[in-house]
ROMI-326258 format. One record per atom (N, C-alpha, C): residue in one letter; x, y, z. Coordinates in steps of 0.1 Angstrom, whole numbers, plus 5000, padded with zeros to 4 digits. Layout:
% residues N
AXYZ...
***
This chain:
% residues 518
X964445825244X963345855236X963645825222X962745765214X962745725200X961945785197X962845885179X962245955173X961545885163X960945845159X960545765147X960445855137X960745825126X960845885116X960345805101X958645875098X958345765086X958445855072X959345785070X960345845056X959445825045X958545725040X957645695033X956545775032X956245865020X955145965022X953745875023X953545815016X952945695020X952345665030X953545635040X953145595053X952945705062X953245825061X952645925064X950845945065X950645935050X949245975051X948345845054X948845735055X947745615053X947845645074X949145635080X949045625093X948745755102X948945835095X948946015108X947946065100X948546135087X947946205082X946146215078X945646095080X944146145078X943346215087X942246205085X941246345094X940246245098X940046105099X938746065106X937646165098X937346125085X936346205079X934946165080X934346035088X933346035089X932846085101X933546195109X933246275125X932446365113X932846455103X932546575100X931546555091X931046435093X929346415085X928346425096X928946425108X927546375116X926146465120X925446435124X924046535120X923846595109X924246535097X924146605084X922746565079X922246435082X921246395072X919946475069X919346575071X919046705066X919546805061X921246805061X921646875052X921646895039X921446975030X921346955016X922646895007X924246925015X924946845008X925546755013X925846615006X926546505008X927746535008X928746455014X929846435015X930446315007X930946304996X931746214987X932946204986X933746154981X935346154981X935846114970X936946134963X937846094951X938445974951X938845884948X939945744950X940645774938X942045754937X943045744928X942945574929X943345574913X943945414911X944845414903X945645344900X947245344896X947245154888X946945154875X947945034869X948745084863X949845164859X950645154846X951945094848X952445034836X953744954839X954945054839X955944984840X957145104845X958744984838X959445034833X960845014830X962045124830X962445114834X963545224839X964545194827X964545084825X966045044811X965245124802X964345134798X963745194788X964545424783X964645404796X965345534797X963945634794X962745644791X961945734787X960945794802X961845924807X961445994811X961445934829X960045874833X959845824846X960045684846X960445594834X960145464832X958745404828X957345484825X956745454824X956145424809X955445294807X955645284789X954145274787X953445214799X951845234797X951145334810X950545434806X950445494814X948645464820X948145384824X947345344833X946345424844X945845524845X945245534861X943745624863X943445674869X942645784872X941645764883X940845824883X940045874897X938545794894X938145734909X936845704913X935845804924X934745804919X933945854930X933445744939X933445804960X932245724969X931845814973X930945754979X930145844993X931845805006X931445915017X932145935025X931845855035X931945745046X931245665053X930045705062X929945865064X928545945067X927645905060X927945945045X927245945038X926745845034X927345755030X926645625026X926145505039X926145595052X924745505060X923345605062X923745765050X922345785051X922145775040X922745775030X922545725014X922745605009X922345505012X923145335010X922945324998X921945354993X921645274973X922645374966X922845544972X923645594963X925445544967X925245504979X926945414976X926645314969X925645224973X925845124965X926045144949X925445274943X925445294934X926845344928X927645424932X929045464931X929945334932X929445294940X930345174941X930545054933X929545024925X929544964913X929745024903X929245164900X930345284891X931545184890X932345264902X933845264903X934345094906X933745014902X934344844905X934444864893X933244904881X933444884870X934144964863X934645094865X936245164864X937145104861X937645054872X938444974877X939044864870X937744734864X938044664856X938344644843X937644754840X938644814827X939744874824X939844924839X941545004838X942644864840X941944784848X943044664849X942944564835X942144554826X942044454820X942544594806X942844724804X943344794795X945244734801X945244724814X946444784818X947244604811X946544504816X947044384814X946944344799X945944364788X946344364776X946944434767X947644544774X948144614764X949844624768X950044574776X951244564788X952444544774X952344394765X953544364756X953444454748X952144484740X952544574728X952944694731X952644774739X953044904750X954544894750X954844774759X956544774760X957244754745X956844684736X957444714724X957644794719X956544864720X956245054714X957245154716X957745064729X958745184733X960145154733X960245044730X961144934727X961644944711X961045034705X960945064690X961745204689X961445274701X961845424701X961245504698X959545444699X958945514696X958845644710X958545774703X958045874716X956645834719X956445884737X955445894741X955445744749X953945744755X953545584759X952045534758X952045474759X950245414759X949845464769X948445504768X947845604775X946145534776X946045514794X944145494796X943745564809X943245704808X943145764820X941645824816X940945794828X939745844832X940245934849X939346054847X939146194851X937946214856X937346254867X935746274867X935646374882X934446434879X934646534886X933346524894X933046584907X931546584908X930646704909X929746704896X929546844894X928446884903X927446794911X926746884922X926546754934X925846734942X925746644954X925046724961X923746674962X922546764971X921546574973X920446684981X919046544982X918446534966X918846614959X918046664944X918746494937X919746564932X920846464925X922546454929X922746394922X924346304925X924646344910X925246444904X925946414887X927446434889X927746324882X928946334880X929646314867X930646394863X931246424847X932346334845X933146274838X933746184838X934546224821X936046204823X936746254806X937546104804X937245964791X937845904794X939445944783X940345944785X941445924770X942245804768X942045824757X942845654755X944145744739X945645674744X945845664729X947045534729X947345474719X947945374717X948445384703X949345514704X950145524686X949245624680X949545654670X949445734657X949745874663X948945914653X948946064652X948346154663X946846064669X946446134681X945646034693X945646074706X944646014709X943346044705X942145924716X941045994720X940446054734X939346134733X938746194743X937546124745X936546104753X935146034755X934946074767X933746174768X932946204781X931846104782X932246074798X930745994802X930146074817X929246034818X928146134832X926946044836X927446064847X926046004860X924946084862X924046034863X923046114872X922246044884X922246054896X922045954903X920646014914X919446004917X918546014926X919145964941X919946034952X920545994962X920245874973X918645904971X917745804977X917745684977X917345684959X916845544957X918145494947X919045564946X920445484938X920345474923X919045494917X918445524904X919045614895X919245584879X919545664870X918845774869X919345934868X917846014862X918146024853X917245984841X916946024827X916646154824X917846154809X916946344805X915446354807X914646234806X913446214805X912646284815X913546254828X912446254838X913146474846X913946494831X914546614836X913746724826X913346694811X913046734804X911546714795X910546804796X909246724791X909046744776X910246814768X909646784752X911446844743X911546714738X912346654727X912646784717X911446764712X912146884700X912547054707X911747084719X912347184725X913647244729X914347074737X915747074738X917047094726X916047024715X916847034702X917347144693X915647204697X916247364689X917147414702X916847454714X918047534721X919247484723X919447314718X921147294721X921447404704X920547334692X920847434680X921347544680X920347634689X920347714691X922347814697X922347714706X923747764716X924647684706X925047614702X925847544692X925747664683X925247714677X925547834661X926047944672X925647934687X925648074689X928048084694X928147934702X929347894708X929947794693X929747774688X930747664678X929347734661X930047824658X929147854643X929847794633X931647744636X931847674623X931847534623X931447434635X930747354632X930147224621X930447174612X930347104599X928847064604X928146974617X926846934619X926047014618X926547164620X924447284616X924447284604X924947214593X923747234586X922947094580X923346974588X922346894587X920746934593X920046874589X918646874586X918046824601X918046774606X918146714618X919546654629X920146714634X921546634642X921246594651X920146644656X919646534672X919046454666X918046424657X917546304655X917646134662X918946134659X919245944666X919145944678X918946124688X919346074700X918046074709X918345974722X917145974731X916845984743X916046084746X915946094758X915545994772X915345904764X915145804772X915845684778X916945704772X917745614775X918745704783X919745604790X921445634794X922445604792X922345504780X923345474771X923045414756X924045454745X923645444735X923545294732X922445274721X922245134723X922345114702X921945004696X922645004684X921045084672X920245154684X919645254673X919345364679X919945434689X919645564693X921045614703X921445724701X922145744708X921845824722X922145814735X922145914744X922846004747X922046104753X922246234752X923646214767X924946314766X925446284778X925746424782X924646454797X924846574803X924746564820X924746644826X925046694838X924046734847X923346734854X922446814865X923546914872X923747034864X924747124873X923547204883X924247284893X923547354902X922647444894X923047464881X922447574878X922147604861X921847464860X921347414845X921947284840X921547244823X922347154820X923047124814X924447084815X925347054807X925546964797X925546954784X925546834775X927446874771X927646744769X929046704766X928846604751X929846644744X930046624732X931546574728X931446424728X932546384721X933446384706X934946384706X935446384697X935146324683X934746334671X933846284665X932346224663X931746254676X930546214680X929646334670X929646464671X929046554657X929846634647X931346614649X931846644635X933046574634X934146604629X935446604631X936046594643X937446504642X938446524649X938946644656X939146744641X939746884644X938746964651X937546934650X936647004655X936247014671X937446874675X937146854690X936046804694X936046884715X934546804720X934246924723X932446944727X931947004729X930947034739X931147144748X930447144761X929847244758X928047234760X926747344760X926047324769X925947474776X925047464787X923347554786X922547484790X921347504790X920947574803X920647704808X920647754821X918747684826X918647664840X917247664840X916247774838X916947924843X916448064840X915848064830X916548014820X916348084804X915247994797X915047864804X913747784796X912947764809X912447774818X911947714827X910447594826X909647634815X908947544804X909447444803X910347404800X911347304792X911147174807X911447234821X911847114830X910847064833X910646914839X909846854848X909646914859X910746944861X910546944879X912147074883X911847134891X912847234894X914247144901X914947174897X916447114892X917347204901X917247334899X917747454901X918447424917X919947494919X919947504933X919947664936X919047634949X919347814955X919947844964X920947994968X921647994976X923347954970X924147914975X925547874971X925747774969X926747714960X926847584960X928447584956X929047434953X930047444948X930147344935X930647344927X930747214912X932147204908X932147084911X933847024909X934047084889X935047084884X935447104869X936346974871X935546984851X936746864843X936846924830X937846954831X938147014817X938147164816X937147214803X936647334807X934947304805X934147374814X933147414816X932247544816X930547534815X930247674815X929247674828X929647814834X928347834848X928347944843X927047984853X926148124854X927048234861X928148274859X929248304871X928048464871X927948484886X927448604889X926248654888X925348484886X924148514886X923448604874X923748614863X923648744855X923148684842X922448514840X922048484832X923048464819X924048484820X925248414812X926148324812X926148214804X927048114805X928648134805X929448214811X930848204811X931448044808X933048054805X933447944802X934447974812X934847834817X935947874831X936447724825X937747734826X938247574831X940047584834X940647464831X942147424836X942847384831X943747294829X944847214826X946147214831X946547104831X947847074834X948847054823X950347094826X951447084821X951946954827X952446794824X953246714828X954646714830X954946674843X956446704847X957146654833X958146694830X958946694821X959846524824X960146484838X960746374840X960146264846X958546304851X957846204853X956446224847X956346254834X954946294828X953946214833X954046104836X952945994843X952246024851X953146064861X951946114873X952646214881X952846324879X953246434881X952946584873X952746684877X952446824871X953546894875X954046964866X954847104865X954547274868X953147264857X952347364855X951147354857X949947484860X948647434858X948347604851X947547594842X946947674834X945347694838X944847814843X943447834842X943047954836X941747934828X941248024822X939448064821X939348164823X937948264818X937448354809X936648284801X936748314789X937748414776X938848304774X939548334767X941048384775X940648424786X942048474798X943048384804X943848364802X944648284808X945448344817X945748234831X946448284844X947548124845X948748164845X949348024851X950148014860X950847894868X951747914880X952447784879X953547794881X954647694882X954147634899X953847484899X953747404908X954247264908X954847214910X955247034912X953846984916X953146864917X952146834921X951846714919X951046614924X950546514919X949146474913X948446534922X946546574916X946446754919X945546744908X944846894912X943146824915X942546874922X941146934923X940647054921X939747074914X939447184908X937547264912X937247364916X936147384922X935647534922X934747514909X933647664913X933247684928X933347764934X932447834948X931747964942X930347894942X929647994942X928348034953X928748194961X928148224969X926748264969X926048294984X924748324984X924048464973X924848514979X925148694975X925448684962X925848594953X926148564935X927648634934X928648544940X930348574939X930948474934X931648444925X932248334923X933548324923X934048224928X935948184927X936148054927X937248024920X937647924915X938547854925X938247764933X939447714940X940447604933X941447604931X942047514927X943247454936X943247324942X943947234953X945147164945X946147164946X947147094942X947647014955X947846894954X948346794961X949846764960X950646784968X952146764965X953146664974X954446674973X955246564982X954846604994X955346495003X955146505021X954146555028X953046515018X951446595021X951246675022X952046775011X951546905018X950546965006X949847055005X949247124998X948947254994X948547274981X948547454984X946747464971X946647574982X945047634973X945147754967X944847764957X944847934950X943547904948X943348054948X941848104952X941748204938X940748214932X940848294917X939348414915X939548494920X938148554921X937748614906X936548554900X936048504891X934848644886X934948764896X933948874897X934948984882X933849044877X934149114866X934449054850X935449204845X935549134829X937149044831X938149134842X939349014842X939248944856X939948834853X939448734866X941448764872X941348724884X942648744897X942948614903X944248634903X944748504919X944348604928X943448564937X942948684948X943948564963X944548484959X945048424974X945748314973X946348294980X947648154976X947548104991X947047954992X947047905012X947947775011X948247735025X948647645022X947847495028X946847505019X945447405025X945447305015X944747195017X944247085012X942947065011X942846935007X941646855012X941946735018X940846685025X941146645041X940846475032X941946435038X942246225032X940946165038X940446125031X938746015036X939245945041X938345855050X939345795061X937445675061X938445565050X937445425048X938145305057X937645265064X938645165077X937845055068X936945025061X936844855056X937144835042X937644905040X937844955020X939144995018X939644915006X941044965003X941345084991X940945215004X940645364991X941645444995X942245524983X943345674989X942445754983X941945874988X941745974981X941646074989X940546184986X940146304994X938546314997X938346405006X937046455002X936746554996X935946584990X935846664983X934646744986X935146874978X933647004984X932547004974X931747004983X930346914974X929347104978X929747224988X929147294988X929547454996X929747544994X930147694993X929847675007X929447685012X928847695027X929547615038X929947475037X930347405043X931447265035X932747275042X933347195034X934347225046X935647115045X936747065052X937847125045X938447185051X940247205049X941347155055X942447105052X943447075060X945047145053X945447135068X946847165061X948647105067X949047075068X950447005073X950847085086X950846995097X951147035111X952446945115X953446985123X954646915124X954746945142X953846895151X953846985162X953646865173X954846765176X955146665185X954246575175X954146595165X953946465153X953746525144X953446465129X952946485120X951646455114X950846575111X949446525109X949146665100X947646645096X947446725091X946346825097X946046905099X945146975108X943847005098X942647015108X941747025098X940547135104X939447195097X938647275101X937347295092X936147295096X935047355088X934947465085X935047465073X934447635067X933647665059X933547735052X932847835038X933447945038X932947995030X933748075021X933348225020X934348345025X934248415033X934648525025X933548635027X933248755024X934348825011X935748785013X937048805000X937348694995X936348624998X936348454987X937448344995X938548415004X938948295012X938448185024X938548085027X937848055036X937948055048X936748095055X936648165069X937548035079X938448125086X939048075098X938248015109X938547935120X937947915132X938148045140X936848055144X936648235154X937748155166X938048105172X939048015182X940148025180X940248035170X941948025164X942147865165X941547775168X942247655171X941447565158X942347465154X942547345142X941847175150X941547135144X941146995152X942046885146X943046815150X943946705151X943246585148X943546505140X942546405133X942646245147X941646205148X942246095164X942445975156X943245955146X944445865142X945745895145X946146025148X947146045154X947445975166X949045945162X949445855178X949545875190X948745835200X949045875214X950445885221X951045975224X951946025230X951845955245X953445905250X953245845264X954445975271X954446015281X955246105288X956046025294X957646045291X958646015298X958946065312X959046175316X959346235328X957546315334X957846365343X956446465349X956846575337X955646645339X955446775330X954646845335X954646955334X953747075344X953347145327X952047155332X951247225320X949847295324X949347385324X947947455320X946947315318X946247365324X944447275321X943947355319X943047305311X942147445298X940847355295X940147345297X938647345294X938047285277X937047245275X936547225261X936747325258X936547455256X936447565247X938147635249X938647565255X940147615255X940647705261X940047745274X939647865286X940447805299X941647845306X942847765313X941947755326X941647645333X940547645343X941947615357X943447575355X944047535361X945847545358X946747605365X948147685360X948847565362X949847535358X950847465363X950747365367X949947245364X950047115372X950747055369X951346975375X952146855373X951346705369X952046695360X951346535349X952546465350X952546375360X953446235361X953946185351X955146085351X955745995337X954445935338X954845875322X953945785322X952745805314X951845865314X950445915313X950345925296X949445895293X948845945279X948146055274X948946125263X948346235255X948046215240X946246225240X945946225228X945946355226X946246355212X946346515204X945046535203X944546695207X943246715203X942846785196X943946925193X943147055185X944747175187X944947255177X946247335178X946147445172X947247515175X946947645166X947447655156X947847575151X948847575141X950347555138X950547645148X951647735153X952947685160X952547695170X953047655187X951747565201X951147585197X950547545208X949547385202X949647285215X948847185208X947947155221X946847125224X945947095235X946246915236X946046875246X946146705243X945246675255X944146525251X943646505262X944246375265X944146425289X944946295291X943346155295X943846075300X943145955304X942246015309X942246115322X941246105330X940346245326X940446265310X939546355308X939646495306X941346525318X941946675315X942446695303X941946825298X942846865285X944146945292X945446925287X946646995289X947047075280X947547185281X948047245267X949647255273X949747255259X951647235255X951747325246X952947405249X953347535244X954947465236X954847475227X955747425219X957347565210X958247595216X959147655215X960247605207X960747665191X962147575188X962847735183X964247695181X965247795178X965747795161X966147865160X967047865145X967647775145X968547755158X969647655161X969747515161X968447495168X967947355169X965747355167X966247275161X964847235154X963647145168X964547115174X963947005185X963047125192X961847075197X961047205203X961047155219X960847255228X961347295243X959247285243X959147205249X957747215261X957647285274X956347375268X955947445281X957347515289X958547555277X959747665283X960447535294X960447365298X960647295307X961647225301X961247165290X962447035286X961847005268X962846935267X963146915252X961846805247X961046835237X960546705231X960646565231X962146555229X962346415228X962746355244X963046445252X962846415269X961546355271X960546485267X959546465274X958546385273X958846275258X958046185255X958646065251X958145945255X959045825249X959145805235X958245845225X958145805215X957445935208X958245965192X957546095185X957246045169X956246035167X955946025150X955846145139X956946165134X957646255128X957246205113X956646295102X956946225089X958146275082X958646215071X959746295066X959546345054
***
């Protein structure tokens, strides 16, 4: 028997580790939420003689949004629409990454600290039949004293792939003007722009990008009002930062076209810090995150992550490579902050942050993910991501006659963690490798629902076992050729790590071939 062993984390997730994410769209197209995904992209250059830190001298990369392949055969204009988004991402990350490549390496070639820096961040702040908005942080720096910051935001009609304009969100100009005024004296009163005479003036609602006589407005369709984003020097100073104001629908209901509002629960990805209605209570709380960079690979690695509510800070030592970040807010008006960190060998961990009262808690520490999108005609890594409180995917690292990641439908459950399968059993993603049996094996036959219809049979060499569903634990169901499911009871010692089937014979007996990640 050959153990295989794929040493490459890498080759882990691209070959075992995904979840077949377009099963867990199906019969959705009356659902209210879409299923989207994140893609990482990666140009930055790297020199190791340079001796600075990870080798890296231009640091290069960040995140695209798609539809999930569910989603975009019942939404095609809004892939199509993401998808020319994120081409056009892309081309700027490659054509920042390839012109700045020599002066970058000089920079550091000088002794100067630090490196050249072009990373875009974006988050998705709702995904319904309503709208698609999504928030976006670009930073750029190349020397001096500081970088910059620049928020940009989508707003997409699902249907028809279409921009929505504040226009077609907002029916009168000067209304919006006095209440951003208004929340600006009330969140930023030292501000240098209140006491101009007009500060909105140049901008328009009619547009979605600034053009060379008006500027546009850049905000958000959140579940639960809207968000305007305010760039670094865009209304005052440097020192003065950016600036995020949110306009609830509650509080102006006059003001909209058309109801915007979501009811019931939802969830809204974060970038940066942000404001929601936490608790239903008509107040804009401030919630948001950050990361600390590994100290030896600041490029693309985290140390620390910092989260905070209004003004509170909570932090936790984690190694990591991405975080995703995610308001859950329930039917009943509960809110918690899930925050996913993505780490080596696929594994993952979620802290859960219950967001109820004046101090906010780590109410839970799991060790869950989010489940790898799985695009068979497209060259994408990413996740999917929770687009809604009610329904969304978890996964978490299973090592049980392979390596995969196990996955399950949930929402989010009564102490803010997410509800378990009533079954106890995980669903096995069917990219996992089929298993051929070396010798006979005597095992239980158990039924769809996992109910033993048959004791002890014997299953000849030979035969094929797809992995189907597990407990996590010990136990893994597998279906053979002719349709029986078998369960395999999986047993290992302190002693030896090899696991004993069904109490009969060793693992690597009982099967010709095992895909192990390392």
């Amino acid at each position: 028997m050959k153990r295989r062993i794929l040493a490459a984390v890498c080759c882990v997730t691209l070959l075992i580790a995904g979840t077949g994410c377009g099963r867990f769209g199906e019969n959705k197209a009356s659902h209210r939420n879409l299923r989207l995904m994140v893609n990482y992209f990666d140009y930055s250059k790297h020199d190791y003689s340079l001796q600075s830190g990870s080798g890296c001298y231009l640091q290069c990369n960040g995140t695209t949004i798609h539809c999930t392949e569910e989603t975009a055969r019942i939404y095609p204009k809004l892939a199509e629409a993401l998808d020319k988004d994120a081409a056009e991402t892309v081309d700027l990350a490659k054509a920042f990454s390839d012109e700045m490549d020599e002066e970058a390496h000089e920079f550091m070639r000088d002794g100067a600290s630090g490196f050249y820096v072009e990373t875009v961040q974006s988050a998705v702040k709702r995904a319904d039949e309503k709208a698609v908005s999504i928030a976006s942080e670009w930073y750029s720096y190349m020397g001096g004293a500081h970088g910059a910051g620049v928020y940009t935001a989508r707003n997409i009609d699902p249907v028809t792939g279409e921009e929505i304009r504040l226009s077609d969100v907002v029916k009168d100009k000067q209304m919006l003007d006095e209440l951003l005024l208004a929340r600006f004296r009330e969140l930023y009163p030292d501000m240098s722009f209140l006491e101009w005479d007009e500060p909105f003036g140049n901008y328009d609602i009619n547009i979605t990008k600034n053009n060379d006589e008006s500027n546009a407005y850049t905000f958000t369709l959140d579940p639960d009002g809207l968000s305007f984003y305010f760039s670094a020097y865009e209304l005052g100073s440097y020192a003065e930062g950016r600036q995020v104001v949110k306009l609830l629908y509650r509080d102006s209901p006059t003001l909209f076209v058309k109801d915007y509002a979501v009811s019931g629960g939802y969830a809204s990805g974060l970038i940066g810090y942000e404001r929601y209605d936490l608790g239903g209570d008509g107040t804009a709380d401030e919630i948001g995150y950050y990361c600390i960079n590994d100290e030896f690979n600041p490029a693309s690695a985290y140390e620390k992550i910092y989260v905070e509510k209004n003004g509170q800070e909570l932090d936790f030592n984690l190694h990591c490579y991405s975080v995703e970040t995610f308001l859950m807010h329930t039917e009943d008006n509960r809110d918690y902050l899930y925050v996913i960190a993505h780490m080596v060998n696929d594994e993952s961990c979620l802290h859960i942050y219950d967001l109820s009262g004046e101090k906010f808690t780590l109410a839970e520490e799991e060790a869950y993910g989010l489940p790898h999108a799985d695009w068979e005609e497209e060259d994408l890594y990413g996740y999917e991501l929770i687009t809604d409180s009610d329904d969304f995917v978890l996964t978490f690292r299973c090592d049980l006659l392979a390596t995969f990641n196990a996955y399950f439908n949930t929402s989010v459950g009564p102490d803010g963690r997410p509800l378990l399968p009533e079954d106890g059993y995980y669903d096995v993603p069917d990219n996992v490798s089929t298993l051929h049996s070396a010798v006979p094996l005597k095992a239980d036959i158990v039924n769809e629902k996992g109910k033993v219809v048959k004791k002890n049979v014997t299953i000849p060499a030979g035969k094929t076992f797809k992995l189907l569903r597990t407990d996590g634990e010990k136990t893994v169901d597998a279906r053979l050729a002719d349709g029986r499911i078998a369960r395999l009871e999986l047993t290992r010692s302190d002693d030896n790590p090899t696991a004993i089937v069904n109490g009969q014979i060793s693992e690597e007996e009982a099967f010709k071939e095992l895909f192990y990640g390392g």
